[in-house]
PDB file of N, CA, C and O in Angstrom:
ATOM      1  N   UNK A   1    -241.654 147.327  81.713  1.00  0.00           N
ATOM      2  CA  UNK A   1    -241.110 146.068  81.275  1.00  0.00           C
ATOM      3  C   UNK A   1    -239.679 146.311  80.778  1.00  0.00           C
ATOM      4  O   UNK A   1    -239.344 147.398  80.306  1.00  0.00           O
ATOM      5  N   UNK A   2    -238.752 145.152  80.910  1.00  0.00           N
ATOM      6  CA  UNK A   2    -237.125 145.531  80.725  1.00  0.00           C
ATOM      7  C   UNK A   2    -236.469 144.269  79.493  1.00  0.00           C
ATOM      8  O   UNK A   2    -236.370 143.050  79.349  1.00  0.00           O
ATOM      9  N   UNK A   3    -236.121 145.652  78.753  1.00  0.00           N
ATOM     10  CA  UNK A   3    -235.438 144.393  77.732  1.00  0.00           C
ATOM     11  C   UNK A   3    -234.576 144.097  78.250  1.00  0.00           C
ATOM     12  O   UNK A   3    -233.951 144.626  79.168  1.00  0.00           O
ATOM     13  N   UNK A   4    -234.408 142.951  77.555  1.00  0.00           N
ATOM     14  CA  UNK A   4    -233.355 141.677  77.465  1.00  0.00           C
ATOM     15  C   UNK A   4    -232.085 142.224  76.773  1.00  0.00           C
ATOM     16  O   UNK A   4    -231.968 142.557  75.594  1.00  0.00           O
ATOM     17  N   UNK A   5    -230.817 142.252  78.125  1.00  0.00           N
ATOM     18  CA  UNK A   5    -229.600 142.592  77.287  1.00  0.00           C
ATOM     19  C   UNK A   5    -229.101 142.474  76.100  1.00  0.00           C
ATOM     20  O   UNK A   5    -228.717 141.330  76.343  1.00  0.00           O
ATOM     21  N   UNK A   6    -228.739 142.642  74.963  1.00  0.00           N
ATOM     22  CA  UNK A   6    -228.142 142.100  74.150  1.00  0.00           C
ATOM     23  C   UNK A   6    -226.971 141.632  74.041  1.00  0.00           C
ATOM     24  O   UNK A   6    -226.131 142.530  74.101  1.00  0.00           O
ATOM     25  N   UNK A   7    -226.480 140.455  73.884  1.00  0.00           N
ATOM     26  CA  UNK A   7    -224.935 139.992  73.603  1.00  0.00           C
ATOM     27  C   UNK A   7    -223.915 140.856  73.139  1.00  0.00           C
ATOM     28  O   UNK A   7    -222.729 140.742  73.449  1.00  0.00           O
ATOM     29  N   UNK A   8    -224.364 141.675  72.435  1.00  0.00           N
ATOM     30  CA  UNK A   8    -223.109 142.597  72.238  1.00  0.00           C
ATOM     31  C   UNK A   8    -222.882 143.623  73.364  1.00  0.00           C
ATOM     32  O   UNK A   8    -221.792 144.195  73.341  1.00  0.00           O
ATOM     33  N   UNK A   9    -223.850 143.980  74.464  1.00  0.00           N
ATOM     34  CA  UNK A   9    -223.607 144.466  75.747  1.00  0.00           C
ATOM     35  C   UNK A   9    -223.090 143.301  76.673  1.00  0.00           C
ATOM     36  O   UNK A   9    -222.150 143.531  77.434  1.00  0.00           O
ATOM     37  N   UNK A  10    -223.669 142.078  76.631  1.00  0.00           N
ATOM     38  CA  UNK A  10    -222.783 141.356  77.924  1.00  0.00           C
ATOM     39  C   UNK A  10    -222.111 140.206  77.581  1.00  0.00           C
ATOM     40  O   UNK A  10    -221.705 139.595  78.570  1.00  0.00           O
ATOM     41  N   UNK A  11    -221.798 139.593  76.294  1.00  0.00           N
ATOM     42  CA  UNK A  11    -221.139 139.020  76.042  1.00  0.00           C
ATOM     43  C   UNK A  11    -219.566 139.240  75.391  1.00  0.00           C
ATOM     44  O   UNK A  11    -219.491 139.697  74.250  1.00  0.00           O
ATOM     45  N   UNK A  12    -218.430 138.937  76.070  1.00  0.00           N
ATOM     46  CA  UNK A  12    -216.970 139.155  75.642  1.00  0.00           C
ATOM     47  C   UNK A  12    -217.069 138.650  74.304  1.00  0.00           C
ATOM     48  O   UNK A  12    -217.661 137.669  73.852  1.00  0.00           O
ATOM     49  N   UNK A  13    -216.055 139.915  73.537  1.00  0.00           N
ATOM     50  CA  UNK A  13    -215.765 139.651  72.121  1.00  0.00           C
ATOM     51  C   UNK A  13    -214.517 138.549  72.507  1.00  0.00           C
ATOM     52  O   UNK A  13    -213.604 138.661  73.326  1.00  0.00           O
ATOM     53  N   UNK A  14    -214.966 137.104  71.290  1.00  0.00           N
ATOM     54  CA  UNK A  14    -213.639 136.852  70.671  1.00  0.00           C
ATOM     55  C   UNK A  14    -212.598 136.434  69.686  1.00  0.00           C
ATOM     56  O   UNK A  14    -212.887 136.744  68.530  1.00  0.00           O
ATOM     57  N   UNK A  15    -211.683 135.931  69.811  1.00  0.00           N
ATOM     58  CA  UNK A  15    -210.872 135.943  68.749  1.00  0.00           C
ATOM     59  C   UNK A  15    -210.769 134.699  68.326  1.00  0.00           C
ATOM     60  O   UNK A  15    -210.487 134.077  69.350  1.00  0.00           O
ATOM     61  N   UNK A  16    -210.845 133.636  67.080  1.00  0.00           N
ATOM     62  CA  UNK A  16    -209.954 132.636  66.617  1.00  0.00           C
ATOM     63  C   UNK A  16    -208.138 132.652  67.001  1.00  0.00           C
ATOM     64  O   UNK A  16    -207.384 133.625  66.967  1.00  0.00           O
ATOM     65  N   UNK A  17    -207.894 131.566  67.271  1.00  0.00           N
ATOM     66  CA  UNK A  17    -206.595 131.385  67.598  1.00  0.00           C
ATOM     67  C   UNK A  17    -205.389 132.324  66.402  1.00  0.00           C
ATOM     68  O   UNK A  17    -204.274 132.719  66.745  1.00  0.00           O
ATOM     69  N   UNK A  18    -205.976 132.496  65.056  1.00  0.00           N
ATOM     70  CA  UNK A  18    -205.171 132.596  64.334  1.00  0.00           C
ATOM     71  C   UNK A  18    -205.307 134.862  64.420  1.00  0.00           C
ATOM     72  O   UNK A  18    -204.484 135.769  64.297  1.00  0.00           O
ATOM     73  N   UNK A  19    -206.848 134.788  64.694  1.00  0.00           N
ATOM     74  CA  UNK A  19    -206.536 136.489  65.089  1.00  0.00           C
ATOM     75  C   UNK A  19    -205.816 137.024  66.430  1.00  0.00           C
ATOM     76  O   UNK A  19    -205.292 138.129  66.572  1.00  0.00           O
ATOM     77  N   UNK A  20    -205.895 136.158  67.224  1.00  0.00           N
ATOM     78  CA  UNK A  20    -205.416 136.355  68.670  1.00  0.00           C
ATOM     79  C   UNK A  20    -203.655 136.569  68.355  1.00  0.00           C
ATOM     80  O   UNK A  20    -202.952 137.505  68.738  1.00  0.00           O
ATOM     81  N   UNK A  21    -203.225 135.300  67.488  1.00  0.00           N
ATOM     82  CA  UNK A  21    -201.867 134.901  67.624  1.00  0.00           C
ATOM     83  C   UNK A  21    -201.195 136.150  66.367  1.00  0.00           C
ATOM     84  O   UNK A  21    -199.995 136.331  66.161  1.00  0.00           O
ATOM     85  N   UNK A  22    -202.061 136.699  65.837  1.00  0.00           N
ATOM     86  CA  UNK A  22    -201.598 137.828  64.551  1.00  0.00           C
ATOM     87  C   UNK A  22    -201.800 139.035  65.344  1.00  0.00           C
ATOM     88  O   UNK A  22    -201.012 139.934  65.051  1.00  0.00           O
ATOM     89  N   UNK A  23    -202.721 139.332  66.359  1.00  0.00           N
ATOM     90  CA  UNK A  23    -202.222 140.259  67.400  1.00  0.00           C
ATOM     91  C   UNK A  23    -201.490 140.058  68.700  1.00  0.00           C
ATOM     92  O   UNK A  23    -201.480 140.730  69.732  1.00  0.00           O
ATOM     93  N   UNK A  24    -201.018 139.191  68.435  1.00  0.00           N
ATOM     94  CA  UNK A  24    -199.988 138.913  69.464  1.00  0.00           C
ATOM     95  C   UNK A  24    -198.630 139.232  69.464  1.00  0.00           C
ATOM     96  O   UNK A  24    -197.691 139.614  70.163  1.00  0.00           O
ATOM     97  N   UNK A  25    -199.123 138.746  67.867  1.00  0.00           N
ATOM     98  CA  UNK A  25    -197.200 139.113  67.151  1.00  0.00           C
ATOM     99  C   UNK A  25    -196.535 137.551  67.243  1.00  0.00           C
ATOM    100  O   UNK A  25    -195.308 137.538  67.346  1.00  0.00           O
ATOM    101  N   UNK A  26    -197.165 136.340  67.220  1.00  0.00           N
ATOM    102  CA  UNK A  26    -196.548 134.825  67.626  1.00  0.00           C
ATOM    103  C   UNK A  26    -197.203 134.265  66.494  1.00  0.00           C
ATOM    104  O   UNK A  26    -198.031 134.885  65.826  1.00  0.00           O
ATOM    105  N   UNK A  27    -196.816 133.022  66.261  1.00  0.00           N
ATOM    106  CA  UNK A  27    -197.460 132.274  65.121  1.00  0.00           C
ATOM    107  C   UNK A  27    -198.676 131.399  66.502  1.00  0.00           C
ATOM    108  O   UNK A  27    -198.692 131.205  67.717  1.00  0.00           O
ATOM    109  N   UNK A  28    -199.855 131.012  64.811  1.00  0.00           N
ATOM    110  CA  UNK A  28    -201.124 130.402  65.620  1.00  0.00           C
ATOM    111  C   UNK A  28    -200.729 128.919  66.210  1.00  0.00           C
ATOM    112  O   UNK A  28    -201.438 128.382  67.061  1.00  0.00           O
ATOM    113  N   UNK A  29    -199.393 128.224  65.625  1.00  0.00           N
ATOM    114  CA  UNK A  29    -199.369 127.040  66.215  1.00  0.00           C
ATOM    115  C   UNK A  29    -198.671 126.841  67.661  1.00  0.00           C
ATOM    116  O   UNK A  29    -198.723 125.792  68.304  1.00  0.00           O
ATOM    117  N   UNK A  30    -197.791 128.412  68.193  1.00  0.00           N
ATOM    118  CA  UNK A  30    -196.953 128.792  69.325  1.00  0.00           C
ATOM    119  C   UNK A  30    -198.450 128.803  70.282  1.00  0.00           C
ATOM    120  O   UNK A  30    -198.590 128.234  71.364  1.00  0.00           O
ATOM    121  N   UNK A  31    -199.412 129.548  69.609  1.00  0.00           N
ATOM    122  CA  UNK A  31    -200.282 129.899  70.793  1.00  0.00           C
ATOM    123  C   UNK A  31    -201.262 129.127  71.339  1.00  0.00           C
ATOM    124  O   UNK A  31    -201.872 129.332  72.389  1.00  0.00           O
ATOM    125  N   UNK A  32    -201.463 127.590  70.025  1.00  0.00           N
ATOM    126  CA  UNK A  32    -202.298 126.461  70.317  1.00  0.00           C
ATOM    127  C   UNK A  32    -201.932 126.071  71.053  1.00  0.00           C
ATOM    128  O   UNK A  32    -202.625 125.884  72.053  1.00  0.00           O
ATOM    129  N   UNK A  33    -200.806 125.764  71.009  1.00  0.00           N
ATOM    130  CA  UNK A  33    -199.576 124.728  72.216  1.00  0.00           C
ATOM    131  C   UNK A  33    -199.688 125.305  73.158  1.00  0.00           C
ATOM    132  O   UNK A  33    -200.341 124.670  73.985  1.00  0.00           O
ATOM    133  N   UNK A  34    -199.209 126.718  73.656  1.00  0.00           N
ATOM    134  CA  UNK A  34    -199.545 127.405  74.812  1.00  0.00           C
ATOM    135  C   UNK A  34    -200.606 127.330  75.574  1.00  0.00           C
ATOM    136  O   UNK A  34    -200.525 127.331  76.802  1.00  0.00           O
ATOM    137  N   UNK A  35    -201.748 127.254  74.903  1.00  0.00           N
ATOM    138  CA  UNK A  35    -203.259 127.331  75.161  1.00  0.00           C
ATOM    139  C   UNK A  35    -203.535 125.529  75.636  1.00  0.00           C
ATOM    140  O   UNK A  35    -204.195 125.271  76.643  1.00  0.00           O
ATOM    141  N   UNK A  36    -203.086 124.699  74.986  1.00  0.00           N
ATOM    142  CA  UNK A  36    -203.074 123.353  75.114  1.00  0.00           C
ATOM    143  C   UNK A  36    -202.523 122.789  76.520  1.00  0.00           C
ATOM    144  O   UNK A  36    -202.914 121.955  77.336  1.00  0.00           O
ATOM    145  N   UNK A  37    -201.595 123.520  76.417  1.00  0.00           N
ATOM    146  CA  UNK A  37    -200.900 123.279  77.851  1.00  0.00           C
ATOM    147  C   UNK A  37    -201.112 124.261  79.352  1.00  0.00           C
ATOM    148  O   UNK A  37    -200.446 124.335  80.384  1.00  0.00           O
ATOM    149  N   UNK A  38    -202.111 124.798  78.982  1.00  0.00           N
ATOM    150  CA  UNK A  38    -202.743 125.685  79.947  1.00  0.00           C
ATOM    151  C   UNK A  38    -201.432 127.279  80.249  1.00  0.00           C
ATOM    152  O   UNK A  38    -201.197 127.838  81.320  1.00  0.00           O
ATOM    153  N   UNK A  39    -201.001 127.505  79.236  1.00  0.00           N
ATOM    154  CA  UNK A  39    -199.509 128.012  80.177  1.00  0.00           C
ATOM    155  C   UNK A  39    -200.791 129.637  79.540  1.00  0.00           C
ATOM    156  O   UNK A  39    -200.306 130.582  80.161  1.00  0.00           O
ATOM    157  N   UNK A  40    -201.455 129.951  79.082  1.00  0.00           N
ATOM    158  CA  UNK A  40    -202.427 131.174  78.961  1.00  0.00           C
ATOM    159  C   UNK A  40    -203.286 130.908  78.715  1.00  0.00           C
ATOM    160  O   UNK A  40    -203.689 129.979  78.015  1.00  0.00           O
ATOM    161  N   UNK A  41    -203.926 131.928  79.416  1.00  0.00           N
ATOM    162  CA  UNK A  41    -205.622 131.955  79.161  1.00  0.00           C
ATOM    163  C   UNK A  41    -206.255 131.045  78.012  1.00  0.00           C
ATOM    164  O   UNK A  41    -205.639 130.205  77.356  1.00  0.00           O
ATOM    165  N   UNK A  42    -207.512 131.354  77.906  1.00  0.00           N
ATOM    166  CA  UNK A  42    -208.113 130.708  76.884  1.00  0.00           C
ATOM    167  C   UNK A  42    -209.404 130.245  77.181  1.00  0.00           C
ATOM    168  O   UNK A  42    -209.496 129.858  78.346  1.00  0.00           O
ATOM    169  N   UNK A  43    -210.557 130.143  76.439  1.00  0.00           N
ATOM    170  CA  UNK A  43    -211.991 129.735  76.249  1.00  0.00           C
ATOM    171  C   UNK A  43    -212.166 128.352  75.121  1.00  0.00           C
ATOM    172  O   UNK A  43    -211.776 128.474  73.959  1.00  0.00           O
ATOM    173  N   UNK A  44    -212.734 127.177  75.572  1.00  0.00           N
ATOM    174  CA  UNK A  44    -213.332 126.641  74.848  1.00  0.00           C
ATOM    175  C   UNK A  44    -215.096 126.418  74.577  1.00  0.00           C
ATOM    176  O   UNK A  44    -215.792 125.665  75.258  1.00  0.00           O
ATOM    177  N   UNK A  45    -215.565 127.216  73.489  1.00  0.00           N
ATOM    178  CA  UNK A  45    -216.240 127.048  72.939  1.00  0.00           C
ATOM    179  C   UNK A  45    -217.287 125.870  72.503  1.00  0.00           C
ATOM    180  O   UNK A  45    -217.682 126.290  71.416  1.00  0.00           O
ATOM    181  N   UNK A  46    -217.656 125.186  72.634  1.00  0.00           N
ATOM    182  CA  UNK A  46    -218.518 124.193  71.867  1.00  0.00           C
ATOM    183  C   UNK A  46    -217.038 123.018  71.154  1.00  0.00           C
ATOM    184  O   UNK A  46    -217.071 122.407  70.086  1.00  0.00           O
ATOM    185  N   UNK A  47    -216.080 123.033  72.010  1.00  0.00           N
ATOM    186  CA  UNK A  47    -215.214 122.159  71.707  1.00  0.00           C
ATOM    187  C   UNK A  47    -214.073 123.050  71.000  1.00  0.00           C
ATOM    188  O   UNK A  47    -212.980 122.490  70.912  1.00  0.00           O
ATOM    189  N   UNK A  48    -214.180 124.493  70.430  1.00  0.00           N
ATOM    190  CA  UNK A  48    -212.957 125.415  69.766  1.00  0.00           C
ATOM    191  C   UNK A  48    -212.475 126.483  70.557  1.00  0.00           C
ATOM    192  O   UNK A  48    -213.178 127.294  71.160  1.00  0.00           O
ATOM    193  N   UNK A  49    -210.990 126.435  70.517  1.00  0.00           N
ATOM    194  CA  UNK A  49    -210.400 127.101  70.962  1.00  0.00           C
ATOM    195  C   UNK A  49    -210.888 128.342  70.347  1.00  0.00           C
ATOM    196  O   UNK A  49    -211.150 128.451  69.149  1.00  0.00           O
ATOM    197  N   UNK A  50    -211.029 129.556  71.494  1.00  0.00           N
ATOM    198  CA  UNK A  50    -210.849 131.262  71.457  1.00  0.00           C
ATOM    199  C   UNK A  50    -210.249 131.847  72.328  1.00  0.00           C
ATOM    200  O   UNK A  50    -209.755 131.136  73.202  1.00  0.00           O
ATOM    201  N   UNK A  51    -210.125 132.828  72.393  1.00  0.00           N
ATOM    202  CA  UNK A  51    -209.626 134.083  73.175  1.00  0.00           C
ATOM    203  C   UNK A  51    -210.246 135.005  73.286  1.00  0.00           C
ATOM    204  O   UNK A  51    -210.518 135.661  72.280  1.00  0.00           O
ATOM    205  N   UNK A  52    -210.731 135.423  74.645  1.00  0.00           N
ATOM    206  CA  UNK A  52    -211.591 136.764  75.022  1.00  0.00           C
ATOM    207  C   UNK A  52    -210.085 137.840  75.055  1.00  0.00           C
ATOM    208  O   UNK A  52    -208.874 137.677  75.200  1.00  0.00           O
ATOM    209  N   UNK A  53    -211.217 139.192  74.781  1.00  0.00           N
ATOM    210  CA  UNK A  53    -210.179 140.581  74.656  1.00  0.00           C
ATOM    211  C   UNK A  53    -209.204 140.430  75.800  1.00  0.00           C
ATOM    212  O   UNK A  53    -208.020 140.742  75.677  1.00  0.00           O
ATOM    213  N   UNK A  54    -209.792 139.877  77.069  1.00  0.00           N
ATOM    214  CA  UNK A  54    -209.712 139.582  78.637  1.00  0.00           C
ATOM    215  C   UNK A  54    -207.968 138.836  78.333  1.00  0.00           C
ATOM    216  O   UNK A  54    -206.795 139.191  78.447  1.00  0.00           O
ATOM    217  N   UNK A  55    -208.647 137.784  77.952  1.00  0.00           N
ATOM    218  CA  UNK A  55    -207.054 136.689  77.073  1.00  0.00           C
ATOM    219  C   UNK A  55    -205.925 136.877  77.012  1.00  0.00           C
ATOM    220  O   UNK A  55    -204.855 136.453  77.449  1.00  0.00           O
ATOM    221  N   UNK A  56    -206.588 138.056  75.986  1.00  0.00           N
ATOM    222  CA  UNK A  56    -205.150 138.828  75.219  1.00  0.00           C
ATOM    223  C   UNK A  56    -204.508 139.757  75.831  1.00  0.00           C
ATOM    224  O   UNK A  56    -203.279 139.710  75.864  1.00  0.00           O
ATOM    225  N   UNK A  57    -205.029 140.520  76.282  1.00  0.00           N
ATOM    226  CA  UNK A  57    -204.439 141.403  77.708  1.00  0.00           C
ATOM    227  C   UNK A  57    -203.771 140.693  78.663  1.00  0.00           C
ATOM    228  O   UNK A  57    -202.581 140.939  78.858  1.00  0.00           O
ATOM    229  N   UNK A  58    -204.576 139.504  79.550  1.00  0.00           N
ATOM    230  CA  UNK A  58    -203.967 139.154  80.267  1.00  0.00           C
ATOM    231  C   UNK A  58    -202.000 138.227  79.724  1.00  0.00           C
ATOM    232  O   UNK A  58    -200.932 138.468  80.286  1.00  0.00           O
ATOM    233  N   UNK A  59    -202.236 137.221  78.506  1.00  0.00           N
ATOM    234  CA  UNK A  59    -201.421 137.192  77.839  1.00  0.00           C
ATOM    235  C   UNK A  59    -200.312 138.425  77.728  1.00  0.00           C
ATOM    236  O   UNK A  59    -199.185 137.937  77.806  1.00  0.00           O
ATOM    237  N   UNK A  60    -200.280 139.650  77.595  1.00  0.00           N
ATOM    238  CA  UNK A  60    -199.660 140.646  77.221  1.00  0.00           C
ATOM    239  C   UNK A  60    -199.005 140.844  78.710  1.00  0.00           C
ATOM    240  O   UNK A  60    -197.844 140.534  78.974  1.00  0.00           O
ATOM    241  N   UNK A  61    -199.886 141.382  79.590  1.00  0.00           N
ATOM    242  CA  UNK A  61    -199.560 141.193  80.737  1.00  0.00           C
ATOM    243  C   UNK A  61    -198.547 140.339  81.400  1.00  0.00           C
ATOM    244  O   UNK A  61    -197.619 140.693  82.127  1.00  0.00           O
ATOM    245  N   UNK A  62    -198.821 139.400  81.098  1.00  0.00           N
ATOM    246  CA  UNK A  62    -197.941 138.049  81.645  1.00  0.00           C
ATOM    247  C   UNK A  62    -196.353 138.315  81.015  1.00  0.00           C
ATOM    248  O   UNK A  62    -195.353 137.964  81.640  1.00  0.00           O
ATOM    249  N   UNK A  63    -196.313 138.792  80.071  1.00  0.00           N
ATOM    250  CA  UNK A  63    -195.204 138.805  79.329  1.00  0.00           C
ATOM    251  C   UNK A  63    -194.257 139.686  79.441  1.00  0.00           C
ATOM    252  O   UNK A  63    -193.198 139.706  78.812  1.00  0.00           O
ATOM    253  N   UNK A  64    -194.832 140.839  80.690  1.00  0.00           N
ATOM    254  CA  UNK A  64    -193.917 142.273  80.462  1.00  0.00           C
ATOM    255  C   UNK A  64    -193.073 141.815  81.217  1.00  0.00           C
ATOM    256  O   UNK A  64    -193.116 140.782  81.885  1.00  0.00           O
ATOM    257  N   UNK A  65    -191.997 142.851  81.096  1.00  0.00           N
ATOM    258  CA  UNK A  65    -190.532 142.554  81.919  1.00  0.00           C
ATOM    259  C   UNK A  65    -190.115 143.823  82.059  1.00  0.00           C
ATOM    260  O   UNK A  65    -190.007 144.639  81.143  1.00  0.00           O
ATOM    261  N   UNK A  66    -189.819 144.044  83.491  1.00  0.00           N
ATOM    262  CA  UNK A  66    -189.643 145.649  83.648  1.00  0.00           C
ATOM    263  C   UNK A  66    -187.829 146.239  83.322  1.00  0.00           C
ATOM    264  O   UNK A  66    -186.800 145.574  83.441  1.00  0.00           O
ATOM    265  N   UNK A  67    -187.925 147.136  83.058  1.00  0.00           N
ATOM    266  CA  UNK A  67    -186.480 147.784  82.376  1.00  0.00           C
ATOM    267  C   UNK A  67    -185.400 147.505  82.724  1.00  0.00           C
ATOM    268  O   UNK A  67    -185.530 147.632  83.942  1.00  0.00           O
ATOM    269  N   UNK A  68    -184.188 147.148  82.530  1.00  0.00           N
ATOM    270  CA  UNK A  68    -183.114 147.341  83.110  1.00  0.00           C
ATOM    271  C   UNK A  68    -182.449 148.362  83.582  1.00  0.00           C
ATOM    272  O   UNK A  68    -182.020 149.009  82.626  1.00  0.00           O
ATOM    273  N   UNK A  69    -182.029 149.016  84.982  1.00  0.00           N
ATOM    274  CA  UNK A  69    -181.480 149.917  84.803  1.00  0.00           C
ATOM    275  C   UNK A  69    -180.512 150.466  85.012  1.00  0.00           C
ATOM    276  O   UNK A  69    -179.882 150.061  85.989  1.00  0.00           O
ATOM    277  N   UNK A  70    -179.843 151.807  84.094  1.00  0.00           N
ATOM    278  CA  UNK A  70    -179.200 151.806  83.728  1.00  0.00           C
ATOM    279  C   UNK A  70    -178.186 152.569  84.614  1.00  0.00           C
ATOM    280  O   UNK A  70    -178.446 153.453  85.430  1.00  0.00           O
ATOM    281  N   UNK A  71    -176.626 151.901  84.200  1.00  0.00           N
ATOM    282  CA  UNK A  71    -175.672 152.649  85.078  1.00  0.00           C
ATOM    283  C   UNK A  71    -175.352 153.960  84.434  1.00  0.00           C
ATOM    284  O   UNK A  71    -175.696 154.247  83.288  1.00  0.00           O
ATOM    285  N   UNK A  72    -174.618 154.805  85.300  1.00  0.00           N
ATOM    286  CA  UNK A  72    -174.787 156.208  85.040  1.00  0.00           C
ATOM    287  C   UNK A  72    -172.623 156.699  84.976  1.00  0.00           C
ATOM    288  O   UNK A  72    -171.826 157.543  84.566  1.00  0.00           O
ATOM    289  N   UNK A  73    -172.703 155.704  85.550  1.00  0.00           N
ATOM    290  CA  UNK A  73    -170.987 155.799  85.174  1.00  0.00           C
ATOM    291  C   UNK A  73    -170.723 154.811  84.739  1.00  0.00           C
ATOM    292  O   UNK A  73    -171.294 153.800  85.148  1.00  0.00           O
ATOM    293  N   UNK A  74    -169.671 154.749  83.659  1.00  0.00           N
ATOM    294  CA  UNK A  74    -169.131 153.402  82.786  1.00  0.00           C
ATOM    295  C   UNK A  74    -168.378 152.410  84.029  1.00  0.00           C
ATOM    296  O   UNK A  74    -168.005 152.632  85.182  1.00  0.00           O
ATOM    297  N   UNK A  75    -168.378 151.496  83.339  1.00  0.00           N
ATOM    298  CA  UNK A  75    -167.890 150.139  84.342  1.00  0.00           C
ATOM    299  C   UNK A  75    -166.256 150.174  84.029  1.00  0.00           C
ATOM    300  O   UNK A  75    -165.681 150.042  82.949  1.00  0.00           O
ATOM    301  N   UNK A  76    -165.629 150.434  85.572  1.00  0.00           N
ATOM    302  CA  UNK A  76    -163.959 150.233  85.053  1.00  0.00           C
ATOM    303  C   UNK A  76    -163.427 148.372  84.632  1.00  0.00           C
ATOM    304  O   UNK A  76    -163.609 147.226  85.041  1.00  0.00           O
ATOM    305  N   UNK A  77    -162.857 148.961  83.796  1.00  0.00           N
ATOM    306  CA  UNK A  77    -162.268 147.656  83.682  1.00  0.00           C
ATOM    307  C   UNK A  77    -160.503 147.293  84.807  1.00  0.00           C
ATOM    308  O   UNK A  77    -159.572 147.950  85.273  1.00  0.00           O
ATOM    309  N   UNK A  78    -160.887 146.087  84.755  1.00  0.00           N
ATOM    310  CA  UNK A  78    -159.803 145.573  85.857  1.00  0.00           C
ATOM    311  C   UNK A  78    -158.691 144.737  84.945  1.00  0.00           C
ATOM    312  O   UNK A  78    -158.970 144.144  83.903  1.00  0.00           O
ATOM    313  N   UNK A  79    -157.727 144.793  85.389  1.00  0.00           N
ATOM    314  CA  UNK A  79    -156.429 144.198  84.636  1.00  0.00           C
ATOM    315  C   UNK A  79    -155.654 142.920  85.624  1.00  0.00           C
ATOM    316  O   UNK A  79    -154.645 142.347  85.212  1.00  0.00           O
TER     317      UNK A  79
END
């Protein structure tokens, strides 16, 4: 006979808007609006906004911007 998974094996941890947006490094009302307007992820709950770990990664993700790079001889200036 086979137990029954437990939620803490198959259910995603998550966050309140205000832990998500304090590891985000953004305030919680930047990330409601965001979330409101579909522009990131997001779970509603029983009518409340959360964030799966999934969320926040992908959020992070979305945000990178790859390096500039760099010149290796100075730029002449023109007169």
């Amino acid at each position: 006979m086979s137990t029954p998974e437990s939620c803490e094996d198959s259910c995603p941890h998550t966050h309140s808007p205000l832990d998500a947006a304090t590891r985000l490094g953004i305030s919680e009302s930047a990330l409601r609006q965001k979330a409101g307007r579909r522009r990131v992820p997001s779970t509603l709950i029983n009518g409340r906004l959360r964030f799966t770990d999934s969320d926040i990664a992908q959020i992070i993700a979305d945000g990178q911007r790859p390096a500039l790079s760099t010149r290796r001889t100075p730029r002449r200036r023109t007169r």
